[in-house]
C-alpha positions as CSV (number, residue, x, y, z in Angstrom):
1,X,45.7,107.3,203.4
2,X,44.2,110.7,202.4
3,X,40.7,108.8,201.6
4,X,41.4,106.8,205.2
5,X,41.8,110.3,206.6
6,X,38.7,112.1,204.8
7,X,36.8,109.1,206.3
8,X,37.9,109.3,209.7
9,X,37.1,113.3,209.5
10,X,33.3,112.4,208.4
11,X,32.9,110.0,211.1
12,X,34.4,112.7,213.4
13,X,31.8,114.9,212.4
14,X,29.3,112.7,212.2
15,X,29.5,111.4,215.6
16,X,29.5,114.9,217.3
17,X,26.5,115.9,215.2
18,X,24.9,112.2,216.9
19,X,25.9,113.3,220.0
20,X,24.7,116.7,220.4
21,X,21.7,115.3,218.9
22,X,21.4,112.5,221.5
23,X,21.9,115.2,224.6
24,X,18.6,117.2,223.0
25,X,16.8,114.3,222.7
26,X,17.5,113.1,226.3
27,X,16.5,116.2,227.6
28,X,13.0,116.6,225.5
29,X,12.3,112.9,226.5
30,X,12.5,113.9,230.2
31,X,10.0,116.8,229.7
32,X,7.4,114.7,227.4
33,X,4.1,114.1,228.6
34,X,3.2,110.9,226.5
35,X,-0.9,110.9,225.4
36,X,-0.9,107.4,226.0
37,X,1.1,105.7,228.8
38,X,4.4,103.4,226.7
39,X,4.5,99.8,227.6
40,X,7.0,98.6,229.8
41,X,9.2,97.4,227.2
42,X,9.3,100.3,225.5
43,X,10.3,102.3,228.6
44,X,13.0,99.2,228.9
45,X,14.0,100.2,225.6
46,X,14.5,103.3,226.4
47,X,16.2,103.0,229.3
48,X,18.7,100.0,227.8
49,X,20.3,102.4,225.0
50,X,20.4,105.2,226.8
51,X,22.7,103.4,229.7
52,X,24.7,101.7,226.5
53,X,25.0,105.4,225.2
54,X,26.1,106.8,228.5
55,X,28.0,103.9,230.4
56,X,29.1,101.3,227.5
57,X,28.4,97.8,228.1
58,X,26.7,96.0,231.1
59,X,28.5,94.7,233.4
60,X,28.8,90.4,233.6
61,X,27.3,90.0,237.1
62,X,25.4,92.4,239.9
63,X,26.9,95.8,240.4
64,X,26.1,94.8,243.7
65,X,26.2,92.2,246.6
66,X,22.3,92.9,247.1
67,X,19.7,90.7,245.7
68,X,18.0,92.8,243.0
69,X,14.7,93.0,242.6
70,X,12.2,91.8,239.2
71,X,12.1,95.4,238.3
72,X,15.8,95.9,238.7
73,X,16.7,92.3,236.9
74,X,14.6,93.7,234.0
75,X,16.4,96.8,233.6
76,X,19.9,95.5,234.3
77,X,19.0,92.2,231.4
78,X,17.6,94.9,228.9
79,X,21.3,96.8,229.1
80,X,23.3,93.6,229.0
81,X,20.9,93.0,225.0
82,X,22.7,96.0,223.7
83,X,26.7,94.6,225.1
84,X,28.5,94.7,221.6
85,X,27.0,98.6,220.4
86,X,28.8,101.3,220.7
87,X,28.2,103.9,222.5
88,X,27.7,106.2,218.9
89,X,25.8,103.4,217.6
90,X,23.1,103.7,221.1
91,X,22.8,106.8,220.8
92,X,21.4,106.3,217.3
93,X,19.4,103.8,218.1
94,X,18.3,105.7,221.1
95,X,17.1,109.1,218.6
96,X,15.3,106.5,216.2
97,X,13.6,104.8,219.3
98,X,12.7,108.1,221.1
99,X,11.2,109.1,217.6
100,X,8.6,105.7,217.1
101,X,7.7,106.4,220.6
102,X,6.7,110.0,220.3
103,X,4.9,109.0,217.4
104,X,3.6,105.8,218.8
105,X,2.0,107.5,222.7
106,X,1.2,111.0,220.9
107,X,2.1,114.2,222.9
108,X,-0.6,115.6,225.5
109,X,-1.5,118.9,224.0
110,X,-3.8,121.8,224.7
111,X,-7.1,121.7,223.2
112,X,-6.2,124.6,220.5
113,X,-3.1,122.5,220.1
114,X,-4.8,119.4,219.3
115,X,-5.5,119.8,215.6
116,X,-2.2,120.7,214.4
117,X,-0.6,118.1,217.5
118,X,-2.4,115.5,215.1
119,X,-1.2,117.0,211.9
120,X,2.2,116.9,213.1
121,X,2.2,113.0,214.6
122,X,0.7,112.1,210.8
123,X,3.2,114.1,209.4
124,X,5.8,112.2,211.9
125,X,4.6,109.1,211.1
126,X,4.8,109.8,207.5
127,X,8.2,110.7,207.4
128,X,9.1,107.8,209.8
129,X,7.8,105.2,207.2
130,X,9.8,106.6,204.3
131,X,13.1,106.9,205.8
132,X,12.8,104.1,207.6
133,X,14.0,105.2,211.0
134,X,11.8,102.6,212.6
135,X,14.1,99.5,211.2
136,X,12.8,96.0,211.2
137,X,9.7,95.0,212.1
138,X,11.1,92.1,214.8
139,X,11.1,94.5,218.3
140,X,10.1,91.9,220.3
141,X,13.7,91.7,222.0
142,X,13.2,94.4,224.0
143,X,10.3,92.5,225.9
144,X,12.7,89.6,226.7
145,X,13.9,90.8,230.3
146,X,10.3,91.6,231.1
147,X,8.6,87.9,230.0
148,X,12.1,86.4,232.1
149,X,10.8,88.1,234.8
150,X,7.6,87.0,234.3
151,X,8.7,83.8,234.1
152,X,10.6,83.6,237.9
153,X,6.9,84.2,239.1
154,X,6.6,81.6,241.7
155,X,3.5,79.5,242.6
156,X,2.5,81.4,245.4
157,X,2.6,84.6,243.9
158,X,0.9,83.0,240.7
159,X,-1.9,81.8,243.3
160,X,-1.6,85.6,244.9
161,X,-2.1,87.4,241.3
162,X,-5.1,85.3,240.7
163,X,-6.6,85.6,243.8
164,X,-6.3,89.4,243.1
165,X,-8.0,90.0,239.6
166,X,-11.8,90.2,239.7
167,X,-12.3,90.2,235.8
168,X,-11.7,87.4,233.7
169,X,-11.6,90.0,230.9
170,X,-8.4,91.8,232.8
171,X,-6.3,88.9,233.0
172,X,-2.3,89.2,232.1
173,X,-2.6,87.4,228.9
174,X,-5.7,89.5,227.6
175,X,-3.8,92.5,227.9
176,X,-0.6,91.3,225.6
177,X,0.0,91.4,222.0
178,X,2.2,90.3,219.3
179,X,5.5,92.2,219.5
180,X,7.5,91.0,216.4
181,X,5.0,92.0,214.0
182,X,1.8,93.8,213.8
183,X,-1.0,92.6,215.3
184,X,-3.6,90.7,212.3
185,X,-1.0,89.6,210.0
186,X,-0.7,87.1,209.0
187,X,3.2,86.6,210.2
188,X,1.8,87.2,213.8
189,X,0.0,83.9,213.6
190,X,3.0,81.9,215.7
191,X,2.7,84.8,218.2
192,X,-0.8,85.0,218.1
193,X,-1.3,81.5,219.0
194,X,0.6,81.4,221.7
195,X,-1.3,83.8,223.1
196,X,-4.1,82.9,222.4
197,X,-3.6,79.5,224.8
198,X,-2.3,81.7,227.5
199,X,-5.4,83.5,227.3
200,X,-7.7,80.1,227.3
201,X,-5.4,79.0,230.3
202,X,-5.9,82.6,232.1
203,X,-9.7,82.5,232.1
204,X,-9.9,78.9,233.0
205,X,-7.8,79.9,236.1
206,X,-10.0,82.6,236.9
207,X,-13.4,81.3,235.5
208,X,-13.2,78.3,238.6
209,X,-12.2,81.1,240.6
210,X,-15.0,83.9,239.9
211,X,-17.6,81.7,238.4
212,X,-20.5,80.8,241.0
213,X,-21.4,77.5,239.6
214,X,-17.4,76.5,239.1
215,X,-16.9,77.0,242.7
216,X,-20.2,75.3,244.4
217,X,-19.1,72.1,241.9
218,X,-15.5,72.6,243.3
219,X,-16.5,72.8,246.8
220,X,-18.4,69.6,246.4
221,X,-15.7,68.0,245.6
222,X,-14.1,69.1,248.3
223,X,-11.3,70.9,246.2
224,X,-10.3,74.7,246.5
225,X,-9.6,76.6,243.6
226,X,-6.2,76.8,244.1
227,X,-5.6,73.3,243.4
228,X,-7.0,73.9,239.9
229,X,-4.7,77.5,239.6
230,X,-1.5,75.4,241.0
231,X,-2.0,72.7,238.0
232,X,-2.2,75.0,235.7
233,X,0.4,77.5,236.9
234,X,3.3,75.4,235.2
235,X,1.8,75.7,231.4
236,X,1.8,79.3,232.1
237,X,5.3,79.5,232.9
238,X,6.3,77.3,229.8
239,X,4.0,79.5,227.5
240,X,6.0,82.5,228.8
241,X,9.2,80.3,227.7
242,X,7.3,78.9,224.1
243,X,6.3,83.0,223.8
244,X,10.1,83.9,223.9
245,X,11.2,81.3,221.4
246,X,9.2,82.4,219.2
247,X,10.4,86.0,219.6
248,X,14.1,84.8,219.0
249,X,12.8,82.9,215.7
250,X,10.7,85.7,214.7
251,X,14.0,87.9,214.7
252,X,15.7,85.3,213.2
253,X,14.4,84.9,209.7
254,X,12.8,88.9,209.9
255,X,16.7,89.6,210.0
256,X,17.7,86.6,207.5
257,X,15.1,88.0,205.3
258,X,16.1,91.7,205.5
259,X,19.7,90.8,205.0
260,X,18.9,89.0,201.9
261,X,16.9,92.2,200.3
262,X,19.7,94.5,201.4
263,X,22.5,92.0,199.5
264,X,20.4,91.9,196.6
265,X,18.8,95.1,196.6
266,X,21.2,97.5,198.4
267,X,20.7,99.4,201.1
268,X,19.0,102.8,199.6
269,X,16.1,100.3,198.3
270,X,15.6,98.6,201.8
271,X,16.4,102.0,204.0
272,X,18.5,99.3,206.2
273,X,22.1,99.2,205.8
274,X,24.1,95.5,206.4
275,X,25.9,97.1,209.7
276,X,22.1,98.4,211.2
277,X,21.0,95.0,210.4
278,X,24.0,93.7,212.5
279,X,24.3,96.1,215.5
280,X,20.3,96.3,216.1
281,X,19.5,92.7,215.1
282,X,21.9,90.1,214.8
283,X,24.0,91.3,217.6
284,X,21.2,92.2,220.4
285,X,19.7,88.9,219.3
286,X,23.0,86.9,220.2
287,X,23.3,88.9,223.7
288,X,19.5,88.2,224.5
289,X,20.3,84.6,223.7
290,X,23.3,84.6,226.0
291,X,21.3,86.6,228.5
292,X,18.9,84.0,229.1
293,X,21.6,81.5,230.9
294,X,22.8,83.6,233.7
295,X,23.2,82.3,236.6
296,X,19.6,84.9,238.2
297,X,17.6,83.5,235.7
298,X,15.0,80.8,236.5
299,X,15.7,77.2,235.7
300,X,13.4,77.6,233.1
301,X,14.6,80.3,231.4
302,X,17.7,79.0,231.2
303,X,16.8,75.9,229.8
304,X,15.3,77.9,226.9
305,X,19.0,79.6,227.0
306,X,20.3,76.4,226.2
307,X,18.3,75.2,223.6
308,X,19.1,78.6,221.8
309,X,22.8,78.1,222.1
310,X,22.8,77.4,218.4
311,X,20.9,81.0,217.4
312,X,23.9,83.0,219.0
313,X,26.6,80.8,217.8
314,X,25.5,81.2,214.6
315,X,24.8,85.3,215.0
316,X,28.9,85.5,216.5
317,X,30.3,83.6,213.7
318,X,30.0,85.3,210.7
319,X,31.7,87.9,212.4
320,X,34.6,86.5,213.9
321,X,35.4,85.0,210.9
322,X,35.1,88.1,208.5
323,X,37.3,89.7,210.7
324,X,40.3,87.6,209.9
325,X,39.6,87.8,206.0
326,X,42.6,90.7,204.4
327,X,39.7,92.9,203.5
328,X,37.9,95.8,203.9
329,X,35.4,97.2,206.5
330,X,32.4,97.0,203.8
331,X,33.9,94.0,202.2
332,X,34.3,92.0,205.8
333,X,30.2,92.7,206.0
334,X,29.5,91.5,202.7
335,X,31.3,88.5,203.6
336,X,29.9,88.0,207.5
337,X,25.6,88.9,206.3
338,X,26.8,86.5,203.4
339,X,27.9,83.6,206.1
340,X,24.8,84.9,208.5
341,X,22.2,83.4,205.6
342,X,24.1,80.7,205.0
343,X,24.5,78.9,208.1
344,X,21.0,80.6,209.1
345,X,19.2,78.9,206.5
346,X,21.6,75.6,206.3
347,X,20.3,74.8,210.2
348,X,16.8,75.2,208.9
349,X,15.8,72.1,210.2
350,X,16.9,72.9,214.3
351,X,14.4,75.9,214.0
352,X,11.6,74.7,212.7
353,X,11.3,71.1,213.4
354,X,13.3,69.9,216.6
355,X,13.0,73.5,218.8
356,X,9.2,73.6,218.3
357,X,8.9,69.7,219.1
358,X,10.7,70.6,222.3
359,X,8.8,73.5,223.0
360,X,5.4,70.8,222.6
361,X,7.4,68.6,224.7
362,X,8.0,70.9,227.5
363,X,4.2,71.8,227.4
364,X,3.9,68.1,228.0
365,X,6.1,67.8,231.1
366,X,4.5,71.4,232.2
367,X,1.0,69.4,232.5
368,X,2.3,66.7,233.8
369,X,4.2,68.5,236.9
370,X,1.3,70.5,237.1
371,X,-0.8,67.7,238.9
372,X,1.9,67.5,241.3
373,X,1.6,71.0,242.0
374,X,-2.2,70.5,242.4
375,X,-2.1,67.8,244.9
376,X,0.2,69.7,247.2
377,X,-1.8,72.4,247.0
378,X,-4.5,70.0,247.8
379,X,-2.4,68.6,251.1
380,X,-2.6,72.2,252.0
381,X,1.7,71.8,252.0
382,X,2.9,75.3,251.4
Protein backbone atom coordinates (compact mmCIF):
# COMPACT_ATOMS: atom_id res chain seq x y z
CA UNK A 1 0.00 0.00 0.00
CA UNK A 2 2.77 2.46 1.01
CA UNK A 3 4.65 1.73 -2.46
CA UNK A 4 0.89 2.11 -4.19
CA UNK A 5 0.76 5.34 -2.32
CA UNK A 6 4.54 6.62 -3.10
CA UNK A 7 3.43 5.92 -6.66
CA UNK A 8 0.30 7.69 -6.79
CA UNK A 9 2.26 10.79 -5.10
CA UNK A 10 4.91 10.73 -8.14
CA UNK A 11 2.28 10.60 -10.74
CA UNK A 12 0.61 13.47 -8.75
CA UNK A 13 3.61 15.43 -9.16
CA UNK A 14 4.36 14.43 -12.21
CA UNK A 15 1.28 15.39 -13.90
CA UNK A 16 1.14 18.97 -12.41
CA UNK A 17 4.77 19.44 -13.50
CA UNK A 18 3.09 18.20 -17.31
CA UNK A 19 0.60 20.50 -16.87
CA UNK A 20 2.17 23.60 -16.01
CA UNK A 21 4.44 22.69 -18.69
CA UNK A 22 1.73 22.22 -21.24
CA UNK A 23 0.02 25.87 -20.29
CA UNK A 24 3.73 27.48 -21.26
CA UNK A 25 4.01 25.73 -24.18
CA UNK A 26 0.53 26.66 -25.36
CA UNK A 27 1.09 30.06 -24.82
CA UNK A 28 4.82 30.33 -26.62
CA UNK A 29 3.16 28.26 -29.56
CA UNK A 30 0.62 31.09 -30.01
CA UNK A 31 3.38 33.82 -30.11
CA UNK A 32 5.83 31.74 -32.56
CA UNK A 33 6.58 33.08 -35.73
CA UNK A 34 7.65 29.74 -37.64
CA UNK A 35 10.70 30.39 -40.43
CA UNK A 36 9.08 28.17 -42.63
CA UNK A 37 5.27 27.81 -42.87
CA UNK A 38 4.21 23.87 -41.01
CA UNK A 39 2.28 21.61 -43.18
CA UNK A 40 -1.22 21.18 -42.71
CA UNK A 41 -0.93 18.08 -40.88
CA UNK A 42 1.40 19.24 -38.64
CA UNK A 43 -0.93 22.19 -37.71
CA UNK A 44 -3.66 19.18 -37.54
CA UNK A 45 -1.42 17.65 -35.15
CA UNK A 46 -1.26 20.38 -33.28
CA UNK A 47 -4.54 21.21 -33.04
CA UNK A 48 -5.78 17.35 -32.39
CA UNK A 49 -3.73 16.97 -28.86
CA UNK A 50 -4.18 20.09 -27.76
CA UNK A 51 -8.28 19.68 -27.98
CA UNK A 52 -7.54 15.92 -26.44
CA UNK A 53 -5.50 17.84 -23.65
CA UNK A 54 -8.09 20.39 -23.12
CA UNK A 55 -11.57 18.77 -23.87
CA UNK A 56 -10.89 14.73 -23.64
CA UNK A 57 -12.20 12.69 -26.29
CA UNK A 58 -14.08 13.67 -29.54
CA UNK A 59 -17.27 13.37 -29.57
CA UNK A 60 -19.08 10.16 -31.86
CA UNK A 61 -21.03 12.35 -34.34
CA UNK A 62 -21.22 16.41 -35.25
CA UNK A 63 -21.34 18.76 -32.43
CA UNK A 64 -23.65 20.23 -34.59
CA UNK A 65 -26.78 19.93 -36.91
CA UNK A 66 -24.79 21.93 -39.68
CA UNK A 67 -23.03 20.31 -42.43
CA UNK A 68 -19.28 20.90 -41.72
CA UNK A 69 -17.05 21.85 -44.00
CA UNK A 70 -13.51 19.80 -45.56
CA UNK A 71 -11.58 22.05 -43.32
CA UNK A 72 -13.81 21.47 -40.31
CA UNK A 73 -14.10 17.42 -41.11
CA UNK A 74 -10.35 17.45 -41.01
CA UNK A 75 -9.91 18.98 -37.70
CA UNK A 76 -12.85 17.27 -36.05
CA UNK A 77 -11.28 13.50 -37.69
CA UNK A 78 -7.71 14.46 -36.43
CA UNK A 79 -9.35 14.81 -32.57
CA UNK A 80 -11.46 11.72 -32.85
CA UNK A 81 -7.25 9.72 -33.79
CA UNK A 82 -6.29 10.66 -30.25
CA UNK A 83 -10.04 9.11 -28.45
CA UNK A 84 -8.37 6.60 -25.92
CA UNK A 85 -5.33 9.32 -24.56
CA UNK A 86 -5.60 10.94 -21.68
CA UNK A 87 -5.76 14.13 -21.27
CA UNK A 88 -1.97 13.95 -19.18
CA UNK A 89 -0.85 11.70 -21.86
CA UNK A 90 -1.99 14.78 -24.83
CA UNK A 91 -0.44 17.09 -23.19
CA UNK A 92 2.80 15.06 -23.43
CA UNK A 93 2.47 14.28 -26.63
CA UNK A 94 1.50 17.82 -27.37
CA UNK A 95 5.11 19.33 -25.56
CA UNK A 96 7.14 16.57 -27.64
CA UNK A 97 5.10 17.69 -30.85
CA UNK A 98 5.42 21.43 -30.33
CA UNK A 99 9.27 20.64 -29.79
CA UNK A 100 9.94 18.71 -33.54
CA UNK A 101 8.01 21.54 -34.93
CA UNK A 102 10.04 24.33 -33.50
CA UNK A 103 12.86 22.52 -34.58
CA UNK A 104 11.47 21.33 -37.77
CA UNK A 105 9.99 25.32 -39.24
CA UNK A 106 12.97 27.22 -37.36
CA UNK A 107 12.11 30.49 -35.48
CA UNK A 108 12.11 33.94 -37.53
CA UNK A 109 14.88 35.78 -35.88
CA UNK A 110 16.58 39.15 -36.23
CA UNK A 111 19.52 39.29 -38.30
CA UNK A 112 22.02 39.55 -35.15
CA UNK A 113 19.94 36.79 -33.89
CA UNK A 114 20.40 34.56 -36.72
CA UNK A 115 23.74 32.89 -35.86
CA UNK A 116 23.12 31.87 -32.44
CA UNK A 117 19.00 31.12 -33.65
CA UNK A 118 20.93 28.45 -35.76
CA UNK A 119 23.16 27.30 -32.99
CA UNK A 120 20.36 26.82 -30.84
CA UNK A 121 17.88 24.72 -33.45
CA UNK A 122 21.28 22.35 -33.90
CA UNK A 123 21.59 22.26 -30.48
CA UNK A 124 17.66 21.44 -30.36
CA UNK A 125 17.82 18.98 -32.76
CA UNK A 126 20.71 17.41 -31.09
CA UNK A 127 19.22 16.98 -27.96
CA UNK A 128 15.84 15.87 -29.68
CA UNK A 129 17.67 12.82 -31.29
CA UNK A 130 19.23 11.59 -28.14
CA UNK A 131 16.36 11.58 -25.86
CA UNK A 132 14.19 10.68 -28.25
CA UNK A 133 11.40 13.03 -27.79
CA UNK A 134 10.47 12.73 -31.45
CA UNK A 135 9.21 8.85 -31.00
CA UNK A 136 8.75 6.67 -33.97
CA UNK A 137 9.44 7.45 -37.21
CA UNK A 138 5.66 6.29 -38.62
CA UNK A 139 3.76 10.09 -38.30
CA UNK A 140 1.94 9.66 -41.24
CA UNK A 141 -1.38 9.35 -39.11
CA UNK A 142 -1.75 12.64 -38.54
CA UNK A 143 -2.19 13.27 -42.48
CA UNK A 144 -5.15 10.78 -42.52
CA UNK A 145 -8.07 13.35 -42.01
CA UNK A 146 -6.42 15.62 -44.56
CA UNK A 147 -5.88 12.76 -47.55
CA UNK A 148 -9.94 11.67 -46.40
CA UNK A 149 -10.67 14.93 -47.26
CA UNK A 150 -8.87 14.86 -50.28
CA UNK A 151 -10.43 11.96 -51.10
CA UNK A 152 -14.39 13.46 -50.96
CA UNK A 153 -13.10 15.75 -53.82
CA UNK A 154 -15.70 15.37 -56.38
CA UNK A 155 -15.39 15.30 -60.19
CA UNK A 156 -16.25 18.71 -60.75
CA UNK A 157 -14.14 20.22 -58.38
CA UNK A 158 -11.30 17.76 -59.58
CA UNK A 159 -12.16 19.17 -63.20
CA UNK A 160 -12.20 22.97 -61.35
CA UNK A 161 -8.57 22.37 -59.58
CA UNK A 162 -7.18 21.36 -62.89
CA UNK A 163 -8.59 23.86 -64.81
CA UNK A 164 -6.91 26.30 -62.22
CA UNK A 165 -3.13 25.20 -62.04
CA UNK A 166 -1.00 26.64 -64.94
CA UNK A 167 2.22 24.53 -64.08
CA UNK A 168 2.55 21.05 -64.55
CA UNK A 169 5.42 21.37 -62.11
CA UNK A 170 2.89 22.78 -59.21
CA UNK A 171 0.51 20.07 -59.30
CA UNK A 172 -0.96 18.42 -55.85
CA UNK A 173 1.06 15.34 -56.08
CA UNK A 174 4.47 17.11 -56.86
CA UNK A 175 4.21 19.01 -53.83
CA UNK A 176 3.74 15.73 -51.33
CA UNK A 177 6.21 13.53 -49.73
CA UNK A 178 6.55 10.47 -47.77
CA UNK A 179 5.24 10.92 -44.30
CA UNK A 180 6.06 7.56 -42.43
CA UNK A 181 9.63 7.78 -43.09
CA UNK A 182 12.16 9.95 -44.41
CA UNK A 183 12.17 10.92 -47.68
CA UNK A 184 15.27 8.52 -49.82
CA UNK A 185 15.16 5.58 -47.73
CA UNK A 186 14.93 3.01 -48.63
CA UNK A 187 11.66 2.14 -46.32
CA UNK A 188 9.92 5.03 -48.11
CA UNK A 189 9.94 3.06 -51.38
CA UNK A 190 6.03 1.76 -50.79
CA UNK A 191 5.25 5.52 -50.25
CA UNK A 192 7.36 6.72 -52.75
CA UNK A 193 5.81 4.79 -55.36
CA UNK A 194 2.66 5.63 -54.87
CA UNK A 195 3.46 8.90 -55.37
CA UNK A 196 5.33 8.73 -57.77
CA UNK A 197 2.00 7.41 -60.03
CA UNK A 198 -0.02 10.13 -58.65
CA UNK A 199 2.49 12.45 -59.94
CA UNK A 200 2.59 10.61 -63.61
CA UNK A 201 -1.27 10.78 -63.46
CA UNK A 202 -1.19 14.69 -62.30
CA UNK A 203 0.98 15.83 -65.28
CA UNK A 204 -0.84 13.63 -67.72
CA UNK A 205 -4.00 15.49 -66.55
CA UNK A 206 -2.47 18.75 -66.92
CA UNK A 207 0.06 18.10 -69.84
CA UNK A 208 -3.42 17.50 -72.36
CA UNK A 209 -4.52 20.51 -70.64
CA UNK A 210 -1.51 23.03 -70.99
CA UNK A 211 0.35 21.45 -73.75
CA UNK A 212 -0.30 23.15 -77.24
CA UNK A 213 0.18 20.13 -79.41
CA UNK A 214 -2.12 17.80 -76.77
CA UNK A 215 -4.93 20.12 -77.23
CA UNK A 216 -4.92 20.79 -81.18
CA UNK A 217 -4.69 16.71 -81.42
CA UNK A 218 -7.68 16.70 -78.81
CA UNK A 219 -9.63 19.19 -80.58
CA UNK A 220 -9.41 17.16 -83.70
CA UNK A 221 -10.80 14.58 -82.29
CA UNK A 222 -13.41 16.51 -81.29
CA UNK A 223 -12.75 15.73 -77.40
CA UNK A 224 -12.25 18.42 -74.66
CA UNK A 225 -9.78 18.00 -72.15
CA UNK A 226 -12.05 17.36 -69.57
CA UNK A 227 -13.05 14.09 -70.88
CA UNK A 228 -9.43 12.93 -70.52
CA UNK A 229 -9.21 14.77 -66.67
CA UNK A 230 -12.75 12.91 -65.86
CA UNK A 231 -11.20 9.38 -66.76
CA UNK A 232 -8.53 9.84 -64.97
CA UNK A 233 -10.06 11.53 -61.87
CA UNK A 234 -11.12 8.10 -60.32
CA UNK A 235 -7.30 6.60 -60.11
CA UNK A 236 -6.60 9.70 -58.38
CA UNK A 237 -9.13 9.14 -55.80
CA UNK A 238 -8.07 5.42 -55.31
CA UNK A 239 -4.28 6.49 -55.16
CA UNK A 240 -5.33 8.80 -52.27
CA UNK A 241 -7.07 5.51 -50.79
CA UNK A 242 -3.77 3.04 -51.87
CA UNK A 243 -1.57 6.24 -50.22
CA UNK A 244 -3.50 5.76 -46.81
CA UNK A 245 -3.06 1.98 -46.68
CA UNK A 246 0.10 2.19 -46.88
CA UNK A 247 0.37 4.78 -44.07
CA UNK A 248 -1.75 2.29 -41.76
CA UNK A 249 0.80 -0.62 -42.78
CA UNK A 250 3.76 1.56 -42.44
CA UNK A 251 2.65 2.22 -38.75
CA UNK A 252 1.95 -1.14 -38.45
CA UNK A 253 5.18 -3.02 -38.57
CA UNK A 254 7.27 0.58 -37.55
CA UNK A 255 5.22 -0.12 -34.26
CA UNK A 256 5.55 -4.18 -34.41
CA UNK A 257 9.19 -3.57 -34.94
CA UNK A 258 9.72 -0.92 -32.15
CA UNK A 259 7.77 -3.06 -29.73
CA UNK A 260 9.99 -5.99 -30.39
CA UNK A 261 13.34 -3.86 -29.65
CA UNK A 262 11.72 -2.41 -26.50
CA UNK A 263 10.74 -6.22 -25.17
CA UNK A 264 14.03 -7.33 -25.94
CA UNK A 265 16.07 -4.44 -25.33
CA UNK A 266 14.17 -2.30 -22.71
CA UNK A 267 13.05 0.82 -22.93
CA UNK A 268 16.32 3.00 -21.79
CA UNK A 269 18.11 1.36 -24.99
CA UNK A 270 15.12 2.25 -27.45
CA UNK A 271 14.18 5.86 -25.63
CA UNK A 272 10.42 4.36 -26.19
CA UNK A 273 8.65 2.90 -23.38
CA UNK A 274 5.82 -0.17 -24.15
CA UNK A 275 2.92 2.39 -22.88
CA UNK A 276 4.29 5.41 -25.49
CA UNK A 277 4.40 2.75 -28.00
CA UNK A 278 0.68 2.02 -27.08
CA UNK A 279 -0.91 5.48 -26.48
CA UNK A 280 0.95 7.26 -29.59
CA UNK A 281 0.87 4.24 -31.91
CA UNK A 282 -1.08 1.34 -31.43
CA UNK A 283 -4.00 3.17 -30.10
CA UNK A 284 -4.23 6.44 -32.58
CA UNK A 285 -3.73 3.74 -35.25
CA UNK A 286 -6.86 1.69 -34.14
CA UNK A 287 -9.05 5.18 -33.83
CA UNK A 288 -7.70 6.30 -37.40
CA UNK A 289 -8.80 2.83 -38.59
CA UNK A 290 -12.24 3.22 -36.99
CA UNK A 291 -12.31 6.85 -38.20
CA UNK A 292 -12.27 6.01 -41.64
CA UNK A 293 -16.02 4.24 -41.55
CA UNK A 294 -18.07 7.07 -40.36
CA UNK A 295 -20.92 7.62 -41.73
CA UNK A 296 -19.31 11.68 -43.44
CA UNK A 297 -16.79 9.82 -45.02
CA UNK A 298 -16.78 9.06 -48.80
CA UNK A 299 -17.77 5.72 -50.04
CA UNK A 300 -14.38 5.22 -50.79
CA UNK A 301 -12.89 5.96 -47.81
CA UNK A 302 -14.92 3.82 -46.06
CA UNK A 303 -14.44 1.00 -48.04
CA UNK A 304 -10.70 1.24 -47.17
CA UNK A 305 -12.25 1.39 -43.45
CA UNK A 306 -13.48 -1.81 -44.03
CA UNK A 307 -10.82 -3.60 -45.37
CA UNK A 308 -8.78 -2.35 -42.34
CA UNK A 309 -11.21 -3.72 -39.91
CA UNK A 310 -8.65 -6.37 -39.15
CA UNK A 311 -5.61 -3.71 -38.22
CA UNK A 312 -7.81 -2.19 -35.26
CA UNK A 313 -9.25 -5.44 -34.10
CA UNK A 314 -5.96 -6.64 -33.72
CA UNK A 315 -4.50 -3.05 -32.06
CA UNK A 316 -7.85 -3.36 -29.31
CA UNK A 317 -7.26 -6.89 -28.42
CA UNK A 318 -4.21 -7.25 -26.76
CA UNK A 319 -5.55 -4.86 -24.52
CA UNK A 320 -8.76 -5.95 -23.52
CA UNK A 321 -7.40 -9.11 -22.88
CA UNK A 322 -4.40 -8.06 -20.63
CA UNK A 323 -6.79 -6.32 -18.70
CA UNK A 324 -8.56 -9.35 -17.33
CA UNK A 325 -5.18 -11.14 -16.59
CA UNK A 326 -4.63 -10.84 -12.14
CA UNK A 327 -1.60 -8.84 -12.83
CA UNK A 328 0.13 -5.82 -12.62
CA UNK A 329 0.00 -2.44 -14.52
CA UNK A 330 3.70 -3.24 -16.19
CA UNK A 331 3.06 -6.88 -16.22
CA UNK A 332 -0.57 -6.44 -18.15
CA UNK A 333 1.72 -4.47 -20.97
CA UNK A 334 4.24 -7.01 -21.12
CA UNK A 335 1.57 -9.34 -21.74
CA UNK A 336 -0.76 -7.01 -24.26
CA UNK A 337 2.83 -5.60 -26.68
CA UNK A 338 3.56 -9.56 -26.29
CA UNK A 339 -0.08 -10.48 -27.90
CA UNK A 340 0.26 -7.10 -30.28
CA UNK A 341 3.42 -9.07 -32.15
CA UNK A 342 1.91 -12.06 -32.08
CA UNK A 343 -1.28 -11.77 -33.81
CA UNK A 344 0.47 -8.81 -35.79
CA UNK A 345 2.86 -10.95 -37.31
CA UNK A 346 0.50 -14.36 -37.28
CA UNK A 347 -1.93 -12.31 -39.96
CA UNK A 348 1.15 -11.62 -41.95
CA UNK A 349 -0.37 -12.91 -44.90
CA UNK A 350 -3.74 -10.20 -44.88
CA UNK A 351 -1.15 -7.37 -45.00
CA UNK A 352 1.02 -8.16 -47.41
CA UNK A 353 -0.57 -10.37 -49.91
CA UNK A 354 -4.48 -10.00 -50.02
CA UNK A 355 -4.78 -5.94 -48.98
CA UNK A 356 -2.22 -4.91 -51.62
CA UNK A 357 -3.99 -7.29 -54.27
CA UNK A 358 -7.15 -5.31 -53.41
CA UNK A 359 -5.57 -2.15 -53.42
CA UNK A 360 -4.32 -3.30 -57.41
CA UNK A 361 -7.84 -4.42 -57.83
CA UNK A 362 -9.47 -1.24 -56.88
CA UNK A 363 -6.95 0.62 -59.29
CA UNK A 364 -8.47 -1.72 -61.84
CA UNK A 365 -12.13 -0.91 -61.29
CA UNK A 366 -10.87 2.95 -60.81
CA UNK A 367 -9.76 2.75 -64.69
CA UNK A 368 -12.47 1.01 -65.60
CA UNK A 369 -15.23 3.63 -64.08
CA UNK A 370 -13.10 6.13 -65.22
CA UNK A 371 -14.21 5.77 -69.04
CA UNK A 372 -17.60 6.14 -67.81
CA UNK A 373 -16.74 9.28 -66.26
CA UNK A 374 -15.12 10.33 -69.52
CA UNK A 375 -18.00 9.64 -71.79
CA UNK A 376 -20.34 11.69 -69.66
CA UNK A 377 -18.20 14.24 -69.64
CA UNK A 378 -18.06 13.83 -73.27
CA UNK A 379 -22.25 13.95 -73.49
CA UNK A 380 -21.53 17.24 -71.91
CA UNK A 381 -24.15 15.59 -68.86
CA UNK A 382 -23.12 17.45 -65.73
Amino acid sequence: MKKMAAGESTSTRSGTSTVTEFRAKVAHMKNWKPASTPSNRDRLELYALHKQAVSSDAPQTSPSNKPLSPAEKAKLNAWRTKRGLSQTQAMAAYILEADRQLVVYGTVASNADTKHATVTEEDSASKSAMSGSVLLTPRGLAAIPLLCAAASETRKSYLKRMNSTTNIASGWWARQEPLCVDPGSILALPESSVLALGVLLEKLSLYVQLDKGARNILDALSIGHGVVQSLLWPLHNCLLIVWMLVIFLSTLVGSVLVTIKTILLGSKRTGVSLETIFSQEIRPCKNGADSLTETHQTVSVRLLGLALYPLGFLCELPDSIAERIPMNARSQLFVASSMYVMFVTMCWWYWFLVLPWISVMGLGIAFSTGWCFGLIELAGVS
